[in-house]
LUMLUMSE-729133 format. One record per atom (N, C-alpha, C): residue in one letter; x, y, z. Coordinates in steps of 0.001 Angstrom, whole numbers, plus 524288, in hexadecimal, padded with zeros to 5 digits. Example, Ala and Ser with C-alpha at 12.3 -4.5 7.8 and 13.67 -1.06 7.14 Angstrom:
BEGIN
A833867E9C681E78/A8300C7EE6C81E78/A833907F31C81E78/S832327F73681BA8/S835667FBDC81BE4/S832648001E81EBE/
***
This chain:
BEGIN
XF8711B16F3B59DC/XF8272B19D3B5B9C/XF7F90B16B3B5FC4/XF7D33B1874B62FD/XF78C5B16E8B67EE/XF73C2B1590B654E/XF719EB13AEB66D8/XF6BDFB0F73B65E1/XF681DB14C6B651D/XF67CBB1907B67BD/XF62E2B1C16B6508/XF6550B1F21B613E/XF6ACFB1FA1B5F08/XF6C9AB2239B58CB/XF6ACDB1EBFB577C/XF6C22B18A6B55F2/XF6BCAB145EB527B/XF6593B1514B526B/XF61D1B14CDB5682/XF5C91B14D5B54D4/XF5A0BB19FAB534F/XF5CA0B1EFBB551A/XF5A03B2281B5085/XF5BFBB210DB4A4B/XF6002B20F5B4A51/XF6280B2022B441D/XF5D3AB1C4AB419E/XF5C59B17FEB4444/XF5935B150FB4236/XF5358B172EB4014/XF5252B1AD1B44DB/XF4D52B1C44B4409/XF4E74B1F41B3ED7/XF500AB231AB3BDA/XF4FD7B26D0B37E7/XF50C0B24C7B3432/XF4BFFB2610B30DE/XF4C78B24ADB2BA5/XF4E70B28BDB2A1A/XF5165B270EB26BB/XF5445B299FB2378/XF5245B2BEBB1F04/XF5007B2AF1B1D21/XF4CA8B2CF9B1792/XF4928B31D2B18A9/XF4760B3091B1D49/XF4272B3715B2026/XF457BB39E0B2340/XF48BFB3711B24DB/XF49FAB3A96B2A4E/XF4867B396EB311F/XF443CB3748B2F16/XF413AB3672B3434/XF4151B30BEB380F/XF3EF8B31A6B39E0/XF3FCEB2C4EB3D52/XF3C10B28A2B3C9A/XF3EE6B229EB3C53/XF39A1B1EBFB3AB4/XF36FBB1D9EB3E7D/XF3736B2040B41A1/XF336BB1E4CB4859/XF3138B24A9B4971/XF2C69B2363B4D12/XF29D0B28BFB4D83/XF2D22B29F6B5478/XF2CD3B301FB53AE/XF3065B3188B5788/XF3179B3036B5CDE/XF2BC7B2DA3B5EA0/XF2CA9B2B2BB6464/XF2DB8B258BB63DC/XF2E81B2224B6020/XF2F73B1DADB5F63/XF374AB1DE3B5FF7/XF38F4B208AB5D07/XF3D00B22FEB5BC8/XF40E5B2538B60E0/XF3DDAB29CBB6478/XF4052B2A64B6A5E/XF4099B26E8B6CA1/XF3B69B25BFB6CAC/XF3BF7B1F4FB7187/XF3EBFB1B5EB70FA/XF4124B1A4DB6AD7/XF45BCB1460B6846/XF4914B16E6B6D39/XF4CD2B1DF7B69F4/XF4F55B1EDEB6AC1/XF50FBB1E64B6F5B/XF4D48B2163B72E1/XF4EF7B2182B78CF/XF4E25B1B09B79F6/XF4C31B173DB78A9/XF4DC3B11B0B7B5F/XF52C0B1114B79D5/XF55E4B1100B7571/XF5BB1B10F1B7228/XF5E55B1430B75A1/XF5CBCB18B3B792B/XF5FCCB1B2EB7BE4/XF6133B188BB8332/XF5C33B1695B83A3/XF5C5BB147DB8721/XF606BB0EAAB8880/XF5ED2B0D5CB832B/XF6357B0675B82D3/XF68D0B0845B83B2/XF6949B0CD3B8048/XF6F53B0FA3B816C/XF700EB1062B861E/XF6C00B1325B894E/XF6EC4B13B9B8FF8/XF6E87B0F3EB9490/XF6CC8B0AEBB91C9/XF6B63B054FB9488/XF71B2B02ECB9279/XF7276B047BB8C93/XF7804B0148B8C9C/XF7C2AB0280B8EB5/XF7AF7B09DDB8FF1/XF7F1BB0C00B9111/XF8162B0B32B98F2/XF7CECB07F8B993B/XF7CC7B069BB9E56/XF7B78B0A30BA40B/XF7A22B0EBABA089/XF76EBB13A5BA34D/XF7326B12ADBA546/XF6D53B10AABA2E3/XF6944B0F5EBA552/XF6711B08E9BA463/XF650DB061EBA838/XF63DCB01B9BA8A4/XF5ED0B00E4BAB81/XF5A86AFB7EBAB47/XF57D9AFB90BAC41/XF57ABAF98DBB386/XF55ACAFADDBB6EB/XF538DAF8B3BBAFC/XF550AAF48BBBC2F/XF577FAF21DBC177/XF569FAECB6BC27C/XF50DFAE9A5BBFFE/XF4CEDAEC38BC0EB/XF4837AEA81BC0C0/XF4766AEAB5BBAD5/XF49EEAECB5BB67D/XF4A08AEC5FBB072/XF449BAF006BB012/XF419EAF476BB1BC/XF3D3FAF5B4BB0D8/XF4022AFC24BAEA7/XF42D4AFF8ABB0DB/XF454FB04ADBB02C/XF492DB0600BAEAA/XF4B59B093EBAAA6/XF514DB08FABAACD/XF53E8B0E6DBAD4F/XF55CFB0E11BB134/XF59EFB1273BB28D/XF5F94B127DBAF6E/XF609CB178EBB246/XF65C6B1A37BB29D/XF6911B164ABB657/XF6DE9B1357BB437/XF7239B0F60BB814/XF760DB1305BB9B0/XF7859B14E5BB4E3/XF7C7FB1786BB3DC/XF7CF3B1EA8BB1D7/XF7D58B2194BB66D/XF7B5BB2660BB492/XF818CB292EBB25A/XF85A7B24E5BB041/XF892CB2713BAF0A/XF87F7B28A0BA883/XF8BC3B2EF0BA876/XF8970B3123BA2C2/XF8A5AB2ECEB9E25/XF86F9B2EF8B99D0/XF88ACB2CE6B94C7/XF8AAFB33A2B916C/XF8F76B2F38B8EA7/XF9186B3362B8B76/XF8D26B343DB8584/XF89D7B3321B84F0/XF8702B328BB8024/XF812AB3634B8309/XF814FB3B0AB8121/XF7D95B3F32B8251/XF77AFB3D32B839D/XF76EFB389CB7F68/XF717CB3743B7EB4/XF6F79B3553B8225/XF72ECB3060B8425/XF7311B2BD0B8804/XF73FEB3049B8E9A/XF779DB329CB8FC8/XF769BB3611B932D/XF71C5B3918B9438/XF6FF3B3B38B8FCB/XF6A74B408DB91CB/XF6669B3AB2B919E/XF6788B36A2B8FD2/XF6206B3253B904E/XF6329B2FE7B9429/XF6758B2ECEB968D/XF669DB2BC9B9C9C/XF6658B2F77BA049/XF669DB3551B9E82/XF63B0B3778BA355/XF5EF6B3867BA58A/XF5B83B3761BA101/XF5609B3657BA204/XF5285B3256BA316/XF568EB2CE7BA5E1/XF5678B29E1BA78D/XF5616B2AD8BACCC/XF52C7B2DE9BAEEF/XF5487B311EBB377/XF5212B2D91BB8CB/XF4F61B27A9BB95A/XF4ACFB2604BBD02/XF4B57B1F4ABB8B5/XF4AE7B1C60BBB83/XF498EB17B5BB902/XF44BEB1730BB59F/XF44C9B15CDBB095/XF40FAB1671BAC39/XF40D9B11CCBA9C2/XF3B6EB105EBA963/XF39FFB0CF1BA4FA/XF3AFEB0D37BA0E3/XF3E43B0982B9D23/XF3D1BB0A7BB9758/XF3C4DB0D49B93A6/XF352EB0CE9B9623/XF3381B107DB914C/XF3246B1681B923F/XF33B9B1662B9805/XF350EB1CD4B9AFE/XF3C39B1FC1B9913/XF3DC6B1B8AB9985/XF438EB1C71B979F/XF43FCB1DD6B92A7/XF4119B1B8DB8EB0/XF412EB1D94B8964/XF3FA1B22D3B880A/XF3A83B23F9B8B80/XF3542B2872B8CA2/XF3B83B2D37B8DCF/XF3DF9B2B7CB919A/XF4264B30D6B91DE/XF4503B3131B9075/XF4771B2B7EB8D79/XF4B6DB2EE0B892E/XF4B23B302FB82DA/XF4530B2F75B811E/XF442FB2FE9B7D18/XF431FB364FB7A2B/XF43B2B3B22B7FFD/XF4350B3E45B7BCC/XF4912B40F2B7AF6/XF4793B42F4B76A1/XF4A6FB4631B737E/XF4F48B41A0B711C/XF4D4FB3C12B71EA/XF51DDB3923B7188/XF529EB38C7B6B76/XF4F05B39A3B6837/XF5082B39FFB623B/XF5353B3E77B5FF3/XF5241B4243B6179/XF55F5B471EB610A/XF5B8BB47E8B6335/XF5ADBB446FB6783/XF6167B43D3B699D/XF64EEB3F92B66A4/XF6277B3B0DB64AB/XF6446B36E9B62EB/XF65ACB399CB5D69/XF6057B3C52B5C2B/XF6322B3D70B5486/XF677CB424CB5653/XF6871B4611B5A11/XF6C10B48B7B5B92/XF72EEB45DAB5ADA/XF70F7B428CB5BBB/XF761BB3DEAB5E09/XF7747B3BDAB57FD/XF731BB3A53B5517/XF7544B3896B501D/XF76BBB3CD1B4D5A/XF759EB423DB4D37/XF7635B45CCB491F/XF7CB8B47D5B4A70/XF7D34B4867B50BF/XF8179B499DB5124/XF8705B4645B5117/XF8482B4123B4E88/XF8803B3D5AB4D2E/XF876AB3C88B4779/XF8620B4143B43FF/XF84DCB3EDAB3EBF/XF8253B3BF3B3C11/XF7EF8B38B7B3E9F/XF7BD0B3528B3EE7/XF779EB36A5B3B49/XF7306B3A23B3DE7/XF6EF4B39E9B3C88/XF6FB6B4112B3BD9/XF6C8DB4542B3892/XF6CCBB4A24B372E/XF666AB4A0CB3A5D/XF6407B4E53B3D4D/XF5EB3B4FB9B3F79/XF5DE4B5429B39DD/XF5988B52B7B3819/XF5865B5895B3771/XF5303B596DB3857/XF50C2B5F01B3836/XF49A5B6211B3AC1/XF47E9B5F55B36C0/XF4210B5E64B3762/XF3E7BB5E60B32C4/XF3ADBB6115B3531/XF35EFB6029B30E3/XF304FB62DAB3343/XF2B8DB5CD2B3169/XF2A7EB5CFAB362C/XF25C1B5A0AB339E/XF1FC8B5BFAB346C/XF1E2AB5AB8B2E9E/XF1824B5CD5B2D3D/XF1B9FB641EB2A13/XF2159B6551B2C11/XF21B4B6A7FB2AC0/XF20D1B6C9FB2F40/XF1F13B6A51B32F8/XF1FD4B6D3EB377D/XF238AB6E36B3BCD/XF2161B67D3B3DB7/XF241FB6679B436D/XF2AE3B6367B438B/XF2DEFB66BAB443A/XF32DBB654DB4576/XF33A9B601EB473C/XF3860B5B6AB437B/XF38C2B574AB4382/XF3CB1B5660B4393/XF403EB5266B43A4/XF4680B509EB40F0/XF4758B4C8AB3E5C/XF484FB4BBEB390D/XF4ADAB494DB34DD/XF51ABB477CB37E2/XF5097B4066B35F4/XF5666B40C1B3801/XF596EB3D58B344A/XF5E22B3F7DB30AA/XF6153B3E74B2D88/XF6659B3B18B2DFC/XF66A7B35C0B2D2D/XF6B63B3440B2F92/XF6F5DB3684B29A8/XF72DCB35A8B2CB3/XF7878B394BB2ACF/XF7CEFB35D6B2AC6/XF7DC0B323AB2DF6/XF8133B2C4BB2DF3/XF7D73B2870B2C41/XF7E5DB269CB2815/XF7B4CB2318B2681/XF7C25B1CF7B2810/XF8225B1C2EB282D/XF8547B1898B294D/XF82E4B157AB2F85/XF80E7B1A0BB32F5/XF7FDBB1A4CB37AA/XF7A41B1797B3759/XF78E2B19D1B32F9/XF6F1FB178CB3362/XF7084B120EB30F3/XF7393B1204B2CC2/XF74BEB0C78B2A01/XF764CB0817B2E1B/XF7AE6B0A77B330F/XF7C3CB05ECB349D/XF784EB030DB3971/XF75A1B077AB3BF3/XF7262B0584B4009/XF6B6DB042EB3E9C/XF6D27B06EBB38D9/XF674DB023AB353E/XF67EDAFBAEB347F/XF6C2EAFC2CB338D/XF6F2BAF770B3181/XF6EF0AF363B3607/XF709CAF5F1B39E1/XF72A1AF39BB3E25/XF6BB5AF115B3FBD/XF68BFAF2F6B4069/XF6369AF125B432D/XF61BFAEFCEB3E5A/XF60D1AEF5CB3AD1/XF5CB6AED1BB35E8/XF604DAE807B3673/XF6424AE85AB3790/XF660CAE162B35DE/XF638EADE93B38D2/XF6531AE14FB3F8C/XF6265ADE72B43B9/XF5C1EADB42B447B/XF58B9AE01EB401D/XF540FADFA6B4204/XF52D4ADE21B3DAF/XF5496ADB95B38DF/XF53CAAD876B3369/XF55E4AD356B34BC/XF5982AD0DEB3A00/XF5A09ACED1B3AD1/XF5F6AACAEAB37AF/XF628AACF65B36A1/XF67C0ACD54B3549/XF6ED1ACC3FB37B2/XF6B53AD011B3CDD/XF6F2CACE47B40FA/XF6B1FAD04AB4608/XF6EEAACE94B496F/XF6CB7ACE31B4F12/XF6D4FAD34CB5266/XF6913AD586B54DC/XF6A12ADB6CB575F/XF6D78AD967B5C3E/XF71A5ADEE8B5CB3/XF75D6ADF8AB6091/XF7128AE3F5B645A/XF7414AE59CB683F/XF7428AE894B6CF2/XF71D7AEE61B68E9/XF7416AF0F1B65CD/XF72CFAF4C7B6404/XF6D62AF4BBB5F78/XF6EF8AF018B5D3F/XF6839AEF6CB5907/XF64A1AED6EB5BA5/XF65AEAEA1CB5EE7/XF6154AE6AAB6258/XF5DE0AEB73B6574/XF60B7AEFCFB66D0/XF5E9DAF4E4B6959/XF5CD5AF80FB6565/XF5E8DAF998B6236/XF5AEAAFC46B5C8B/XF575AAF966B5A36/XF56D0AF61CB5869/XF51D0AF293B5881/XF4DFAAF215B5BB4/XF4DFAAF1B3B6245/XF4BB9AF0F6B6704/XF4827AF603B6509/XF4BF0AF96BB634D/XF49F2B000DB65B7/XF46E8B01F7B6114/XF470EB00DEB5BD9/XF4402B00DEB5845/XF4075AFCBFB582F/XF3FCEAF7D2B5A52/XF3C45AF4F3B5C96/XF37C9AF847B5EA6/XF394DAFAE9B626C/XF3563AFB86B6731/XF3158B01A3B653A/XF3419B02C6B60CA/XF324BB06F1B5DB2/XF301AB04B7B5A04/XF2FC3B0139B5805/XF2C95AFD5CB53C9/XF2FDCB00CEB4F2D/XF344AB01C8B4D54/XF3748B03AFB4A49/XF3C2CAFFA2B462A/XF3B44AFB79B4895/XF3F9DAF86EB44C9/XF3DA1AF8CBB3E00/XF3835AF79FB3D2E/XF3831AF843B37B5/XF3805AFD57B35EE/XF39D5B013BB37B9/XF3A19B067BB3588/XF40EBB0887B356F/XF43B8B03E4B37F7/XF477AB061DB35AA/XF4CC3B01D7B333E/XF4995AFEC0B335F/XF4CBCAF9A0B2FF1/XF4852AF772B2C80/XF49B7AF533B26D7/XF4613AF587B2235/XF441EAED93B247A/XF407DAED31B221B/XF3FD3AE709B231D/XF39D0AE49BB2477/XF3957AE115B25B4/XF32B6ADFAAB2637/XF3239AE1A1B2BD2/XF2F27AE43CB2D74/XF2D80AE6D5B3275/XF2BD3AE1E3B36D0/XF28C8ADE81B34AE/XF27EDADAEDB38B5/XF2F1DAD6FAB3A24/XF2FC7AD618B3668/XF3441AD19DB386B/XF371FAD6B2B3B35/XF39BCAD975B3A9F/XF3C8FADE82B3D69/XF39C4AE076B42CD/XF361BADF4EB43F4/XF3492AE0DAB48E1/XF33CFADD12B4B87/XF339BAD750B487E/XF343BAD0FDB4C41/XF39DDAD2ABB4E84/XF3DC2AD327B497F/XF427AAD34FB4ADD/XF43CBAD6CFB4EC8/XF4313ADB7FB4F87/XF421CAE0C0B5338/XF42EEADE43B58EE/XF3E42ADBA8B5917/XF3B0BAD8FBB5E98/XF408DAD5E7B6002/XF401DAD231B5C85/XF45C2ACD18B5E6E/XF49D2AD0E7B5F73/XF4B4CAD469B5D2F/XF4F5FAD7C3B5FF7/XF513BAD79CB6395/XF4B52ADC80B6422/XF4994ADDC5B6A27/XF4AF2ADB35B6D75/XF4A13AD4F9B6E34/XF48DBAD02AB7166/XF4DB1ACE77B71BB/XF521DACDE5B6EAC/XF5613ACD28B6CB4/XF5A28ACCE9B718C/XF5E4EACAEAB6FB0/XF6213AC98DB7421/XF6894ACE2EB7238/XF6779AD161B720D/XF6B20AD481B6D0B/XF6E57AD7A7B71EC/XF6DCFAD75EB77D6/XF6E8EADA0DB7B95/XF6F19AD7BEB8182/XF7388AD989B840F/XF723EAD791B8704/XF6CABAD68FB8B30/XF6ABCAD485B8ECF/XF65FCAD395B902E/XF65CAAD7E7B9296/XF68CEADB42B954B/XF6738ADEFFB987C/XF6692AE348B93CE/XF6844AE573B913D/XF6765AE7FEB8E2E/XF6138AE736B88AD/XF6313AE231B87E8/XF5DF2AE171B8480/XF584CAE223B8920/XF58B2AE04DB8CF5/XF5474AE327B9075/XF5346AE8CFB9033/XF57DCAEBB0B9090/XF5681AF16EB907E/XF53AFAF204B8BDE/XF567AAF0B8B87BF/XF53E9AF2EFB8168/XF4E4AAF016B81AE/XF4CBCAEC6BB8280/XF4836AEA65B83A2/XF44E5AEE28B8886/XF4645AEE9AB8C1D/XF4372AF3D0B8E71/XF439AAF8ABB8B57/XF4681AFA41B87BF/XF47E2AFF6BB86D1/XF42B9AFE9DB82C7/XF437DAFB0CB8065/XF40A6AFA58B799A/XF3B65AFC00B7C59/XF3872AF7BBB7FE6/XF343BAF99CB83DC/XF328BAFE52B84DF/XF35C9B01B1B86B7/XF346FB060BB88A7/XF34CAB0B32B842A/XF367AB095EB7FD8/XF375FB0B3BB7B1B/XF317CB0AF4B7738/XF2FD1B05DFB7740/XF2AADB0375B771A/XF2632B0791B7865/XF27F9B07F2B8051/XF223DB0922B81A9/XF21BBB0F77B80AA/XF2791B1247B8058/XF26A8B16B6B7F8A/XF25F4B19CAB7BFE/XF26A9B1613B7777/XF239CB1813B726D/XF1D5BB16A1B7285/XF1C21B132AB7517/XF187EB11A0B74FE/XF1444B1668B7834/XF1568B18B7B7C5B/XF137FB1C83B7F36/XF12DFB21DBB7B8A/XF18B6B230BB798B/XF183DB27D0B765D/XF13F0B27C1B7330/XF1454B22CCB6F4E/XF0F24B218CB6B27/XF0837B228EB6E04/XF077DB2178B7335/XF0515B226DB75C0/XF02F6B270CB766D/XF0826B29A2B7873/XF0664B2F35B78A5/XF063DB319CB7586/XF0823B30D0B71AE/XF06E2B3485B6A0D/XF024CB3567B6987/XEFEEBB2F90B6A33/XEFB28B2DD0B6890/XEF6D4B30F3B6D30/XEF8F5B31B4B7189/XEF4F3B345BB736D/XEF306B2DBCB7853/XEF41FB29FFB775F/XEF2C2B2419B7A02/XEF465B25FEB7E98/
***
């Protein structure tokens, strides 16, 4: 699986249905997890000047998601502008992608009884077990994050989400989080990106919260 299955899987609890992050915390991981994918895939990269990331490579990806999201890469974008466009509808496409892989089951709810919601059921369990497994070791500090946890960590980092989905003392887990982050788990050109991405992941939850709030 790609870095935004592995981080929705993460987000859903299993016991409600629902997600342990509130919904714009949640788009914005995702679409940064989507973005690292088209930075690895060597599609889009940042600027000589390291400030924007464009489009390098406008050759097509065979993976639907990664295609309709580097097309809206349409102008050199900051970060946390890059996240801003590929964050919508990116939870509905991502749980699309797990359901039609068995993964995860969608189903309607109502909340309050009213307003139309979605409950999301994983269905491979084997699948939530192994990429729980895989980051709680990392971030309990029993082995060392690779290229793929060092980026799920970063990205639940920047969402302030690590203690909501690995069990443990919240403060040492978010020291650990940080060292991640900082971490050498990548090459340098790449751990730069995820370090911009986490950023712009950061500020654009940070804006949404803003505008909820009416700020």
């Amino acid at each position: 699986m790609m870095l935004p299955d592995d981080l929705m899987v993460l987000f859903i609890n299993e016991g409600t249905g629902k997600l342990r992050v509130d919904s714009s915390s949640a788009e914005n991981a995702l679409a940064g997890a989507v973005l690292i994918e088209l930075v690895n895939s060597g599609r889009v990269a940042f600027e000589p000047n390291g400030k924007k990331l464009q489009v390098v490579d406008p050759t097509p990806l065979s993976d639907p998601l990664l295609q309709e999201s580097v097309l809206r890469i349409d102008k050199p974008l900051s970060p946390q502008k890059s996240v801003e466009r590929l964050r919508k509808k990116v939870r509905d496409n991502v749980a699309a992608r797990l359901e039609d892989r068995g993964v995860v089951r969608v189903e309607p709810r109502k909340v309050l009884g009213i307003f139309p919601a979605k409950s999301y059921r994983i269905t491979d369990e084997r699948v939530a077990v192994e990429v729980r497994k895989a980051v709680g070791e990392v971030v309990l500090g029993y082995r060392g994050a690779d290229a793929r946890t060092g980026s799920l960590v970063t990205l639940l980092q920047s969402v302030k989400a690590v203690h909501k989905v690995v069990e443990g003392d919240k403060r040492d887990m978010t020291r650990r989080a940080k060292e991640i982050a900082a971490g050498n788990w990548a090459g340098d050109a790449v751990r730069r990106a995820v370090e911009a991405i986490q950023a712009g992941v950061v500020a654009a939850t940070a804006a949404a919260a803003a505008a909820s709030s009416g700020g």
